[in-house]
N, C-alpha and C positions, 0 to 999 in steps of 0.2 A: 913437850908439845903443849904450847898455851889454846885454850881455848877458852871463846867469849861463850856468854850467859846473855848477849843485847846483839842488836842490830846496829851496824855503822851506818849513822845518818848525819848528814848536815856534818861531818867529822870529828863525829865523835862516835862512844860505845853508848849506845842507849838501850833502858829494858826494854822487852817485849813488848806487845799491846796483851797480847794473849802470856796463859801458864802452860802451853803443852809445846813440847819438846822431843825432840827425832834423836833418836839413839843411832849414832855412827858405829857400823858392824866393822872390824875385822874380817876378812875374807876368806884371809888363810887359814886362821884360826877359830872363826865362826864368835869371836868376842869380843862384849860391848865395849869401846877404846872412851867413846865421850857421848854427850847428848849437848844438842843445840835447839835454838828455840825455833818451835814451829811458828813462821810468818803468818798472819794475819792478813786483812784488806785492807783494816787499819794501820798495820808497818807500812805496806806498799805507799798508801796513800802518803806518807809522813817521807817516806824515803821519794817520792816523786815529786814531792813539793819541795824538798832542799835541794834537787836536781834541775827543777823548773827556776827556784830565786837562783841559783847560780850560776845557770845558762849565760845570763846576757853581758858578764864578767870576762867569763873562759870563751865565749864566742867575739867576742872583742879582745881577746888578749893576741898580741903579734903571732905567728904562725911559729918565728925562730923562737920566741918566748916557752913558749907549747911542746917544740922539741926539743928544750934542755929540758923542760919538767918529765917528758919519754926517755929522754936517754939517763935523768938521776934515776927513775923507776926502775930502769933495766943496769944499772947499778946496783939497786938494794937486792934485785934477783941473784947476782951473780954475787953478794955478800952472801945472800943466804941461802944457796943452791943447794948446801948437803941438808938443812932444814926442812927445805921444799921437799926434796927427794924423799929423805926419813915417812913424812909428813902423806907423802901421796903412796908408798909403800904400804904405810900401816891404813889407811884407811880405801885403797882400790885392791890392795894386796899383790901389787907387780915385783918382780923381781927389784932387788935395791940399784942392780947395775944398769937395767932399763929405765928407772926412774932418774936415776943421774943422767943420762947419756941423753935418752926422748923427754919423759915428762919435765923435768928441769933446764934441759939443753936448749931445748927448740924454741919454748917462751921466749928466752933471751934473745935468741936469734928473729926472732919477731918483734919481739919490742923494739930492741936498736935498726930493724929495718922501718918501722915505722919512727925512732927519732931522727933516721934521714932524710926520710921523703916528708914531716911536717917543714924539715928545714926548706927543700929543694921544691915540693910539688908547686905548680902556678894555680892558684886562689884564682887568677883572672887571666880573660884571654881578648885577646882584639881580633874580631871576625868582621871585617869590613867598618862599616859606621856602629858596631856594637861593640862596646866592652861587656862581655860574657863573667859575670860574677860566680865562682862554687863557693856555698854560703853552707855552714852546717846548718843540717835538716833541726834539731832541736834535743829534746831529751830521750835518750833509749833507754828502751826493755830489751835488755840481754838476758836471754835464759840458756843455759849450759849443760852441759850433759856429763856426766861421769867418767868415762873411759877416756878420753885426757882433759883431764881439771884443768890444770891451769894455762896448758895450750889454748886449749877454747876458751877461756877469760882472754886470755890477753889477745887473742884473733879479733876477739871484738873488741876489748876494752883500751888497745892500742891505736887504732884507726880512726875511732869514734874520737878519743882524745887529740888526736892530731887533727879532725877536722875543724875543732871547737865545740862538740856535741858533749854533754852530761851524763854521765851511764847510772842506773840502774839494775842492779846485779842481779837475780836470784838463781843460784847455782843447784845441780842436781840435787838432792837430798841425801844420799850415798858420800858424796865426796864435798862434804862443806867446808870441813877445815884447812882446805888450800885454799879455799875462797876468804875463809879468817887470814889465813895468812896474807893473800893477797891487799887486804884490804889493810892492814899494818905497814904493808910495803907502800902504796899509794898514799899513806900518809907520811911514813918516813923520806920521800922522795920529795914531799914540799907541796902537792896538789892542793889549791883551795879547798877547804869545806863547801861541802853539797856537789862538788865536783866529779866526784864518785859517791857513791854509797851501795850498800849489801843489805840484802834481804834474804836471811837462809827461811828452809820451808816446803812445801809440799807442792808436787807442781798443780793439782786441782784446785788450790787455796791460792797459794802466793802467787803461784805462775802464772795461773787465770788471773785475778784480778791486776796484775802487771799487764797482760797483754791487752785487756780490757779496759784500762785506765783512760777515762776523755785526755788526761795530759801529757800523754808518750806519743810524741810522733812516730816513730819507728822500732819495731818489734825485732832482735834479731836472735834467731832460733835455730838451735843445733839440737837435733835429737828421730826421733822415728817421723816415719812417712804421717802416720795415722795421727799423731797430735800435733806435724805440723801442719795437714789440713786443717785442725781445729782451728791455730793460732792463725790462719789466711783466712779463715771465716770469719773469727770474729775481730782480725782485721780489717777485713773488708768491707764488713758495715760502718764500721766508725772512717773509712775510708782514710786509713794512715796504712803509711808504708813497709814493708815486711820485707828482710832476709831470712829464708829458710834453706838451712843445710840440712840436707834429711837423710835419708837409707842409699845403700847401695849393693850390687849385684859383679862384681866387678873381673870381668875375662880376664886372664892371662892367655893371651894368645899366641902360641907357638908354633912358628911357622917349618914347614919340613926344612930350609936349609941354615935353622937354628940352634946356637949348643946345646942339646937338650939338656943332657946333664946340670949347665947351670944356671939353664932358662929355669928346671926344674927346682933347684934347690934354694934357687933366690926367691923363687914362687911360696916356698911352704915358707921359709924364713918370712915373707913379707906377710902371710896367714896367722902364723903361731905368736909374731910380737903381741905382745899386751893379750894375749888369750883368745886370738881373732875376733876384738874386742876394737873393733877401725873398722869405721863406715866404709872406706876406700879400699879393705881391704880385697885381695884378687882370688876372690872364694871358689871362682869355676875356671878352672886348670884346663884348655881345648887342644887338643893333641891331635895329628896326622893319624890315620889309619895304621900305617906300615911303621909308626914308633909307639902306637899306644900302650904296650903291654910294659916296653923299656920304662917310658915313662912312669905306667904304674909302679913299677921294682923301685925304681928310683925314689916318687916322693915317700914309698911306704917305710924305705930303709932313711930316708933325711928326717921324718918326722919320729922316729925312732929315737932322736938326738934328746927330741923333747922332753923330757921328766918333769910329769907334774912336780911342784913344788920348789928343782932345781931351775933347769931355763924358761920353764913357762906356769905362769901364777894361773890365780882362782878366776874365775868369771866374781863378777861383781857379788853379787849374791843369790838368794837360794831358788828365788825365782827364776833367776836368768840362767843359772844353774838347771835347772827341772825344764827350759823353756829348750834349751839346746839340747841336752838329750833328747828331750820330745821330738827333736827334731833327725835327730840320729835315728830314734827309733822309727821314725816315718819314711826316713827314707830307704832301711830294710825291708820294709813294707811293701816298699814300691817298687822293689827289687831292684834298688842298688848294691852292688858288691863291697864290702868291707874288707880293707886291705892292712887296714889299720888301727888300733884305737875300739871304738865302739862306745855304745851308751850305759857299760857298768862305771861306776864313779872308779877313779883311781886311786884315791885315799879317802880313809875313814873321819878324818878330819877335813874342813875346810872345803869352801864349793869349787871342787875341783873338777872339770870335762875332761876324757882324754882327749888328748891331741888324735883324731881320727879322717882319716882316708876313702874317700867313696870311690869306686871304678865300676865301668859300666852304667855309667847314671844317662838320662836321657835331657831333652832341653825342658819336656813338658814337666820332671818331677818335679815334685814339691823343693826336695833341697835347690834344683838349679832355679828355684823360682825366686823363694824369700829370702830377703836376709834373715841369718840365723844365729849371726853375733855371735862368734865363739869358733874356738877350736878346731873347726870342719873343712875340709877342700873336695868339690865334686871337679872331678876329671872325667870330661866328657870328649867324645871322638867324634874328629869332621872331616867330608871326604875331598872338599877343595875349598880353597881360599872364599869364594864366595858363600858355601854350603861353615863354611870358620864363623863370617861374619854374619850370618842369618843366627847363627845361636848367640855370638858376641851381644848382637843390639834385640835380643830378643825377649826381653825382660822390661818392663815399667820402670828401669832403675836407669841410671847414666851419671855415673859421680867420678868414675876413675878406671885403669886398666892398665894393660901391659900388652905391647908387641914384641916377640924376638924372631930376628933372623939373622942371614948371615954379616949384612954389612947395614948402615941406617937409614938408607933411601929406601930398600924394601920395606923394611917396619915401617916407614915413616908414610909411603902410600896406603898400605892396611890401616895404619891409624887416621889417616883422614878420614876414611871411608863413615868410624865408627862413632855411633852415638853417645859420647862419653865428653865430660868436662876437662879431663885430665887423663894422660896415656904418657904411661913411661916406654923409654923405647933401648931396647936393651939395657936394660938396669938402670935407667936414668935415676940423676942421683935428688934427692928433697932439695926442693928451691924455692927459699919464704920469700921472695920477689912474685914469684909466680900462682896468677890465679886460681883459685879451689874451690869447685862447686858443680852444682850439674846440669845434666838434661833432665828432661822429663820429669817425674816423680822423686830424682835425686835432689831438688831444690830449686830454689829463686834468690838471685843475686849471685857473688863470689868471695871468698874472704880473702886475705893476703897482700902484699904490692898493692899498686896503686889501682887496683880494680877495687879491691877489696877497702880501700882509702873511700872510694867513688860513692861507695854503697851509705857513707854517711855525709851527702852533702848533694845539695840540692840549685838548683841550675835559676838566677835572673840575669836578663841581658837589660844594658842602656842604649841606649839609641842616641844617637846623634845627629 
């Protein structure tokens, strides 16, 4: 596993500005794998300004031009997919088979959906006596979060690049060396210098002063509720444009004439991937009266599957470790039932949560409130479809969800109803065409498809 000592700027490795440097933990094993240099304001600014001269190049380059340089990128993914994988394994600590299959998988499938639509999307439109130009907005501040590295690069750094827009990187400080790799791959793929560039770093330091920068047009921000408010404020003042993916709270809602069995089991599976370590994941489990107790037997015996260490890895690290128990233990507190799991660590190495089970929880408790990142599902009980959707959309979150019943027209009118961005409906299956983002406090704008295209490119008409 190679790793840089400098920042990718202007297309090249260059030193730091600053000597202090972020020691990359192991997870599973609690051990130091590498150290990267802590960003500056000085990087920022050096990595914004080769993003700024090389805008007006890649913003004038052909659109088809633009997605052969997306589809050779999502070539060198798919050369070095067991690399990636290795790579996001040792440093997030997810299982190796979930790292191939999701963290490795899915980029691809994003990427080469975005070298379609640079080919295919219309730049311009004729609305009467106006030709309607989408022109990219200019240079972005991408900041990224940990719990999938290189998905969320390439969510942003695919679309941005298909509009004609210049990215500006600076990835979690947890998980940098997919972002190293990343940035080897966007050179290996042919992209102009300054076209991309990486800034690893701390997010008070580097992050701020990225999202702060007089010469980023557009901020796009994947991470918690509470610093993406930060990053809309001091967007705000500078009055430039912001995507914020943020937290989520996310129902699975199980209608009484739905399988429960496998409404139930695909519920915790969709919980325990990546260490319920996904914004979107479907943390409050809402069950019938007259099936609730089934239901409880059932997730507490699927979540049993789960072996720390075997199918399901560490939380990130030891705060977020300490932060999800904390949460377990609150919500004993508050006299939820534990059916499962619980807040003693399950090995003596590595930041491992159990995989744990709440029953009897209410909609005001703490767990059915916050996200709590990690390993935890509140199964909560409702006594009709409307009394379902009063606890569904009852949380300051709206990012994603699950209906099941018997056939998709039922699910499909309960999910209108609800306040969410995204509702699978009967185990719908991941579709990187399709927009991701939310209501409310879950965020502004959408990633993915051509919505998530939209989010970097800005609107002049001509008249005639």
């Amino acid at each position: 596993m190679k790793v840089h000592d400098g920042m990718y700027i202007g297309g090249e490795w260059r030193p730091a500005a600053g000597a202090d440097t972020i020691a990359v933990v192991n997870p599973a094993d609690e051990q130091v794998i590498a150290h990267v240099p802590a960003g500056t304001a000085e990087d920022v600014d050096a990595a914004v300004r080769a993003a700024r001269a090389a805008f007006p190049g890649w913003a004038a380059t052909p659109p088809a031009e633009r997605a052969t340089r997306i589809a050779a990128l999502r070539d060198v993914l798919v050369a070095r997919q067991d690399e990636i994988a290795a790579t996001v394994t040792a440093e997030l600590g997810a299982p190796l088979q979930l790292s191939q299959m999701v963290h490795a998988g899915v980029p691809i499938l994003v990427a080469g959906s975005y070298a379609e639509l640079a080919a295919s999307y219309a730049f311009e439109e004729q609305h009467g006596n106006s030709t309607v130009l989408l022109e990219p907005v200019g240079v972005v501040g991408a900041i990224t979060p940990w719990n999938y590295p290189l998905h969320q690069i390439v969510a942003k750094v695919a679309p941005a690049l298909a509009a004609g827009c210049t990215i500006v990187l600076k990835p979690a400080e947890d998980t940098p060396l997919t972002a190293q790799l990343f940035a080897e791959a966007t050179e290996e793929a042919g992209l102009p210098a300054g076209v991309f560039n990486l800034v690893t770093g701390l997010g008070p330091v580097a992050g701020q002063a990225l999202a702060a920068h007089e010469d980023v047009d557009l901020v796009s921000f994947t991470g918690s509720t509470a610093v993406g408010k930060q990053i809309g404020a001091t967007a705000g003042g500078a009055v430039k444009r912001v995507a914020l993916e943020l937290g989520g709270k996310s129902a699975n809602v199980i209608l009484p004439s739905a399988d429960l069995a496998k409404a139930v089991n695909v519920g915790v599976a969709n919980v325990m991937s990546n260490s319920g370590q996904t914004c979107s994941a479907w943390t409050r489990m809402l069950v019938d009266g007259e099936r609730y107790e089934e239901a409880v037997a059932l997730a507490a015996a699927a979540v049993a599957k789960y072996v720390p260490g075997e199918r399901v890895g560490p939380v990130v690290n030891a705060k977020q470790q300490a932060r999800v128990r904390g949460y377990i233990e609150k919500g004993i507190e508050e006299g939820a039932r534990v059916v499962a799991g619980g807040p003693e660590a399950p090995l003596a190495t590595g930041y491992y949560v159990s995989p744990t089970v709440f029953a009897d929880v209410t909609p005001e408790m703490t767990i059915a409130q916050e996200e709590i990142f990690g390993p935890v599902i509140s199964i909560l009980k409702y006594e009709d479809e409307d009394d379902a959707l009063r606890i569904a959309n009852g949380t300051v979150y709206g990012l994603a969800g699950a209906v099941w019943a018997a056939d998709d027209e039922e699910a499909v009118a309960f999910a209108r109803r609800m306040d969410t961005g995204q509702v699978d409906i009967n185990g719908g299956r991941f579709n990187p065409l399709a927009p991701f983002g939310g209501y409310k406090q879950s965020g502004v704008g959408r990633e993915l498809g051509s919505h998530g295209l939209g989010e970097y490119l800005q609107t002049k008409s001509l008249q005639f």
